[in-house]
N, C-alpha and C positions, 0 to 999 in steps of 0.2 A: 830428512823430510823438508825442513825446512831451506835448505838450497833448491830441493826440488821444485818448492811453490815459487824462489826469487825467480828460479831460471825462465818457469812458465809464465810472469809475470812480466821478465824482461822480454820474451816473447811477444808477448800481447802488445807489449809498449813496443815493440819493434815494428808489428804489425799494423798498429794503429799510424802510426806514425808515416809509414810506407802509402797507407792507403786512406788516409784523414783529407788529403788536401786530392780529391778528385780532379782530372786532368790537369795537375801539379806534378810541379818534380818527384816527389813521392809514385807516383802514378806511374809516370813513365821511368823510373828506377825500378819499379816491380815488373815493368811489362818486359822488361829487358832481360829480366831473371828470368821470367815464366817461358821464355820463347821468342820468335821469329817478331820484330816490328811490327805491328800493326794497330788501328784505332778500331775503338767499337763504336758500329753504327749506330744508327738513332733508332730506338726500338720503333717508332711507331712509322718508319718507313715503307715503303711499299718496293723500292728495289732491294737490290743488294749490293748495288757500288759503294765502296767504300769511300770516305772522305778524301783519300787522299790521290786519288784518280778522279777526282770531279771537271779535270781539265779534257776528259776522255769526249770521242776521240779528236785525236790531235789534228786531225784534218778532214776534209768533206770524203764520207766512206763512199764506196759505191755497192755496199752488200750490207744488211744489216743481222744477217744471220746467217752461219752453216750448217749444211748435214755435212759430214765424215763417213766413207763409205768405205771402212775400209777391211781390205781382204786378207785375212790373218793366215800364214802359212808362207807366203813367198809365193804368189801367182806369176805364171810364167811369161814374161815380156816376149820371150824367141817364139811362143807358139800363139799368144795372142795381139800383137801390137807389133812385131820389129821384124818381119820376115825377107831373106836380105838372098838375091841368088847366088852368094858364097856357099849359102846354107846349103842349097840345090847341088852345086856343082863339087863341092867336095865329101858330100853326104858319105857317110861308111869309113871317111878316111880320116887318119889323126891330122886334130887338130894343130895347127903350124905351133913350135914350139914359142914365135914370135907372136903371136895371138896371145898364148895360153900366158906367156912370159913367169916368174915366181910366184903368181898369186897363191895364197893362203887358200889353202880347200880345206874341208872339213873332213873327219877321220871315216864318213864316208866313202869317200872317194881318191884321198890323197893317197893309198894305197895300189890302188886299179893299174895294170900295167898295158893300160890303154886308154885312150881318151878320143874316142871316135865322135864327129860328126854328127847330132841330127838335126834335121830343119824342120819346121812347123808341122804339129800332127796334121793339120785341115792345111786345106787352102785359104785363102783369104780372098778379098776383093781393095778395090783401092774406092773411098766412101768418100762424098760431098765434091766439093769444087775444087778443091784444093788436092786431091787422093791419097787420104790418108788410108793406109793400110790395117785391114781389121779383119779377124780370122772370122770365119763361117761358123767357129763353133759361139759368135757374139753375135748373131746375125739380128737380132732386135736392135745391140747398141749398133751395129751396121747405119741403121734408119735414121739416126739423131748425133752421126758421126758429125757433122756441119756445128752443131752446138758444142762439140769440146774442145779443147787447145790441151793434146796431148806431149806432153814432157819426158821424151825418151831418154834421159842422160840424167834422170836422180839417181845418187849413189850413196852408197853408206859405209861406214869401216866395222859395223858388225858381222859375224859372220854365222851366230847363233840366233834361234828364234826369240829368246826372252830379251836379251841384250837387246836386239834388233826394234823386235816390237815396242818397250820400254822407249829406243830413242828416237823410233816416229814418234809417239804420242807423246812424250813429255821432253824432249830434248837433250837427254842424258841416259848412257845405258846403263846408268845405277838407278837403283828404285830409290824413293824418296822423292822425286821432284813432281811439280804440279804438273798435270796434263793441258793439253790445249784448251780444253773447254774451260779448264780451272782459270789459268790464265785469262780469258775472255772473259767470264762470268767474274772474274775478280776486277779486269779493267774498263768494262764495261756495262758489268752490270744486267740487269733483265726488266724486259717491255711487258711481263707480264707477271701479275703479283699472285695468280693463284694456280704458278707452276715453275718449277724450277727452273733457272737459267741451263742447267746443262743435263741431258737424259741421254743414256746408255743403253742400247739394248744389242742383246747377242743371239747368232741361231750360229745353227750345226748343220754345217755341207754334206752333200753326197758325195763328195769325193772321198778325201782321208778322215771315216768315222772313228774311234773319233780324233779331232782335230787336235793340233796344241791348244792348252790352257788357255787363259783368258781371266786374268786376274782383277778382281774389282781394282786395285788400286793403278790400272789403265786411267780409271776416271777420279782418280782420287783428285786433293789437293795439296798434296805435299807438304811441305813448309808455310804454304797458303793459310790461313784462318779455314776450318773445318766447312764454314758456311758456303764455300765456292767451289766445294766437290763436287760432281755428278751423283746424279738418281738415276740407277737402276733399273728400267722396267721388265718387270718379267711379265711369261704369256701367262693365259689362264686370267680365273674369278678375280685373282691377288697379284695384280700387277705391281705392287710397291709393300712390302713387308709390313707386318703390323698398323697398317695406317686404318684400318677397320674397328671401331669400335668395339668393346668386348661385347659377350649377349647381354640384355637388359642394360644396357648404354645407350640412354640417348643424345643429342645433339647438342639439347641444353644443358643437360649435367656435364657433355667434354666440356663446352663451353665455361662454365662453372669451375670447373677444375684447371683451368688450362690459365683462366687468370687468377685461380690462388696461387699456379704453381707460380705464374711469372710472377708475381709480389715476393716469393720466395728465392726465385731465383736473383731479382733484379739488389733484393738486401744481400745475396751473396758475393755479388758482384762489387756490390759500394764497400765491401769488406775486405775484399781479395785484391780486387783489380782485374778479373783473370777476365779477358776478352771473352775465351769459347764459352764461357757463362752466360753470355749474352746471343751469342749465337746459337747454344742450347734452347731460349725461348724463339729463335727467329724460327728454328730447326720445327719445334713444335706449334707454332702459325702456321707455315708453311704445310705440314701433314693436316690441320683442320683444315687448312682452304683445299689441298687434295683431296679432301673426303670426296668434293664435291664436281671439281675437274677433272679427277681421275677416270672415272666411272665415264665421265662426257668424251672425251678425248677416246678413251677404246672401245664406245661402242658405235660399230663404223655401219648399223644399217641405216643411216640417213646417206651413207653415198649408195651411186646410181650403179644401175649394174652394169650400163657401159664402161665404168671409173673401174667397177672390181676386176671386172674380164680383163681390162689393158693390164694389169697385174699377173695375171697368169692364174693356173689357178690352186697355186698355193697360197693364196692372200688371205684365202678360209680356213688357213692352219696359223691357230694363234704361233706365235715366236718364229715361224718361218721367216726367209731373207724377202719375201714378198709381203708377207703382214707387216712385217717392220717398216719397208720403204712406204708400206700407206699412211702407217701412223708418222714417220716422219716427216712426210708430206702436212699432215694435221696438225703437228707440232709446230712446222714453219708457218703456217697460219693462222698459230695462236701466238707468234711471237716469240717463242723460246732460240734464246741465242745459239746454243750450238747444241746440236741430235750427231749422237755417234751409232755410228753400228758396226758392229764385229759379226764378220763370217769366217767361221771355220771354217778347214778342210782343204786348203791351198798346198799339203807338204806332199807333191807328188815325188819322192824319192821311189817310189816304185808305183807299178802297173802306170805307168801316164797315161798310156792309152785308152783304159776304163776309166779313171778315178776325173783325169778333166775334162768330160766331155761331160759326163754329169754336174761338175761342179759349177761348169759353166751355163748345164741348165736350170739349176739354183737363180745366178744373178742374172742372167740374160735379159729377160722380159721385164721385171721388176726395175732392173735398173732404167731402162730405156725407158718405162713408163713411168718413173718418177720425173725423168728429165723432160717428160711431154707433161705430164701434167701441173708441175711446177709452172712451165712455158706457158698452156693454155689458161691457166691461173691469175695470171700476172705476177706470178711469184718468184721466178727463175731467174727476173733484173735484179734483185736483191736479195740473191738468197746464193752463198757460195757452195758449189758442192763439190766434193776433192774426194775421187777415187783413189785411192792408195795401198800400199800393203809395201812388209819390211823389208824384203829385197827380192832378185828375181831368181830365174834358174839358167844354171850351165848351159851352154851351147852342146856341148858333147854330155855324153849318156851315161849315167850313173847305174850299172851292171852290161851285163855284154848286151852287143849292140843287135836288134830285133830278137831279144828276150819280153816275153808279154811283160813279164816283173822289173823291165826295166823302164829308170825313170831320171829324173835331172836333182841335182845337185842345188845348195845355196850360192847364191851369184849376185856380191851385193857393189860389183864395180860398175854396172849400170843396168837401171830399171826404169818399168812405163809405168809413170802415175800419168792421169789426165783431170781437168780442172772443167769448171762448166761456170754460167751466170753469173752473178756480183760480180761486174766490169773485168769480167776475162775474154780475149778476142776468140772467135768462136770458127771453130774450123780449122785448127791450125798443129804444127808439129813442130816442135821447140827440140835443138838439140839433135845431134848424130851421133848412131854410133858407128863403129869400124863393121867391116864387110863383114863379120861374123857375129856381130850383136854382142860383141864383148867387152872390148875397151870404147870406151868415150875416145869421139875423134872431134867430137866439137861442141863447145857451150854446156859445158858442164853444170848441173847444178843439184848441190848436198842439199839433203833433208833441210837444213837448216834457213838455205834460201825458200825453202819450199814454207815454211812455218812465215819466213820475214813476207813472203807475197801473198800471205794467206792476213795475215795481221794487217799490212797496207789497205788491202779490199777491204776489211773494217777500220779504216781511218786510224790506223794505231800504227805509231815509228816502231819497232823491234827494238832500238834501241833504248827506245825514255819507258817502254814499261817493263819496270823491273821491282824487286823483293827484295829488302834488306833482309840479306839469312849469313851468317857466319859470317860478319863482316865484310861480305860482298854484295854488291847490287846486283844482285839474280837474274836473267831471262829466259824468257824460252828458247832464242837463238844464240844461251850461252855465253863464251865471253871470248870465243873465236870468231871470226871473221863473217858474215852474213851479208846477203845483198837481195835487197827485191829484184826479181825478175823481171825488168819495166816491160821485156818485150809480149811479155803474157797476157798484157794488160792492155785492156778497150782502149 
């Protein structure tokens, strides 16, 4: 017994000792044990940049905020964006073995003892001054083609959808790393103090119901300090979990409660050292001042009914891809640094010909009307919007060819993401591929470029913002090779 009481004792005196001398060596010898580098901010802060990015950002930006638009499944580049008269002229017939060359297909299709041709389900038209090319089944984004600088040659070395999706969104196709938004809200911080720097919300396509998964940890923060993940919004009365008072709770007892608890927290904290202790109180501000921004932000009958109609008129179904684009609209208005949005139902491996003319009338309107009314806003100069999704689909046909159930493959050697406002040149098409929309024939550019040109528009090097985590200095564009795309740029 009595060794039991020295050891608890040597404990204590270990303990104290560690965490006696606040922002001392002690302090930072504890934080070292606990996890990932980081300082804890100054409680009575209104952002959430961290001390140690106060140099942020590192140059004059020309976007102060993003939505993320992006389309989970593998939307198809050949049938919406890259239609090529290869496609035409060799339709029905296998694909040249020097096209197809060893790529890696999935055990969908690496079997098929044929790989036939198909070219765009619709037709297209050629859109703005410039004629970029854009199917009929987009014919709203048709109208505001002039506004995007489309990037036909992103590619990725995933070939699966969780791997894939994980390394747009967070730069690595192991889970565990911060998401973009994480990143952002961590290096820059948020403009507005009675809503979170970064908000997520997801719906479900009419195309492939239901879609792939869609894992909150898309918006986590990784290795990050917990305070720089994204919030959730879901549709419905209860857009953010628990943030509702229990019954016979009023404002002033939270009130009341919320600075015992942080008196409680903040002496655990002078005890411990443990950062996310501190963050726990930002965590619970931040749910009090939502009590009251929440409820403001989703309820959208102060817009006009010409505003809802441009939406389509899905915009009257909570969680829809059209409710979503309004509230992110709203969101960019209120200053929140970066709005994601996840749509399902892009994995047309079968029926293509049902599943994406529907899915395309999902985002069609919605999207186009986000980028007018951002425009007519004044909102669109400074506000970056990056349609995307994790890779595209096969040129040739995944089951026999004009089978209704047949459909295209994952094809992640080159895809069309397109970029809009916060100083991207507008009307334009970045990047070739080969006469069959297959291999890159010119100005390639990885995910990874796409992240570093996405970071530059918010006045941040790719390279200087980084996370001390396992004795590496962390980024989002990793620790291979990245370059901004200067030609993208206004």
């Amino acid at each position: 017994m009595f060794n039991g009481i020295m050891q608890a004792a040597n404990r204590d005196a270990r303990r104290r000792f560690l965490t006696g001398t606040a922002g001392g060596l002690g302090a930072v010898a504890l934080a070292e044990l606990l996890g990932p580098k980081s300082l804890i901010a100054d409680e009575d802060s209104t952002t959430s940049r961290p001390a140690q990015q106060a140099g942020l950002p590192h140059f004059a930006p020309t976007a102060k905020r993003v939505i993320c638009l992006f389309q989970s499944g593998g939307a198809s580049h050949v049938d919406l964006f890259d239609d090529k008269p290869a496609l035409h002229k060799f339709a029905g017939e296998e694909i040249p073995p020097s096209i197809k060359g060893d790529q890696r297909l999935t055990g969908m299709t690496s079997r098929q003892s044929a790989y036939p041709v198909v070219p765009p389900l619709k037709p297209g038209k050629l859109c703005g001054e410039n004629g970029v090319w854009v199917s009929d089944l987009l014919s709203h984004l048709q109208g505001v083609a002039d506004r995007l600088a489309f990037i036909k040659t992103v590619n990725t070395e995933a070939i699966n959808h969780d791997p894939a999706v994980t390394y747009m969104n967070t730069g690595n196709q192991q889970p565990g790393y911060p998401s973009m938004g994480a990143w952002l809200s961590y290096g820059l911080g948020s403009e507005n103090a009675n809503l979170p720097a970064f908000i997520a919300m997801t719906s479900q396509g009419s195309g492939k119901n239901p879609g792939q998964p869609i894992f909150s940890r898309l918006w986590g923060s990784g290795f990050l300090p917990s305070s720089y993940q994204g919030v959730g919004l879901r549709p419905g009365s209860s857009p953010v979990l628990y943030l509702a008072n229990p019954p016979g709770t009023g404002r002033e007892q939270r009130r009341a409660l919320l600075d015992d608890l942080a008196r409680l927290n903040r002496a655990r904290a002078d005890e411990t050292g443990d950062p996310e202790t501190m963050t726990r109180i930002q965590a619970y501000e931040m749910a009090f001042r939502m009590q009251m921004s929440v409820p403001e932000l989703t309820d959208t009958s102060d817009e006009t009914a010409a505003t809802l109609e441009g939406y389509g008129p899905d915009v009257h179904r909570p969680g829809s891809y059209a409710a979503n684009c309004l509230l992110a609209r709203r969101l960019a208005e209120r200053d929140v640094r970066f709005v994601q949005l996840y749509h399902r139902g892009w994995d047309q491996h079968i029926a293509l010909a049902q599943q994406l003319p529907n899915q395309c009338r999902d985002i069609d309107q919605p999207t186009a009307a986000l980028i007018r009314d951002l425009d007519q806003r004044g909102l669109l100069k400074e506000t970056l919007v990056i349609f995307m999704t994790e890779f595209g689909r096969t040129t040739f046909s995944q089951g026999k060819l004009g089978d209704p159930n047949a459909g295209r493959d994952h094809h992640g050697r080159c895809f069309t993401c397109w970029m809009a406002g916060g100083g991207i040149r507008p009307g334009i098409e970045y990047g070739r591929t080969d006469d069959f929309s297959y291999n890159i024939a010119e100005n390639p550019v990885h995910l990874r470029n796409l992240h570093a040109t996405m970071l530059h528009c918010l006045g941040v090097d790719h390279n200087r913002l980084s996370f001390r985590f396992r004795g590496l200095h962390t980024r989002l564009t990793g620790v291979e090779e990245a370059h901004v795309v200067h030609e993208l740029l206004a």
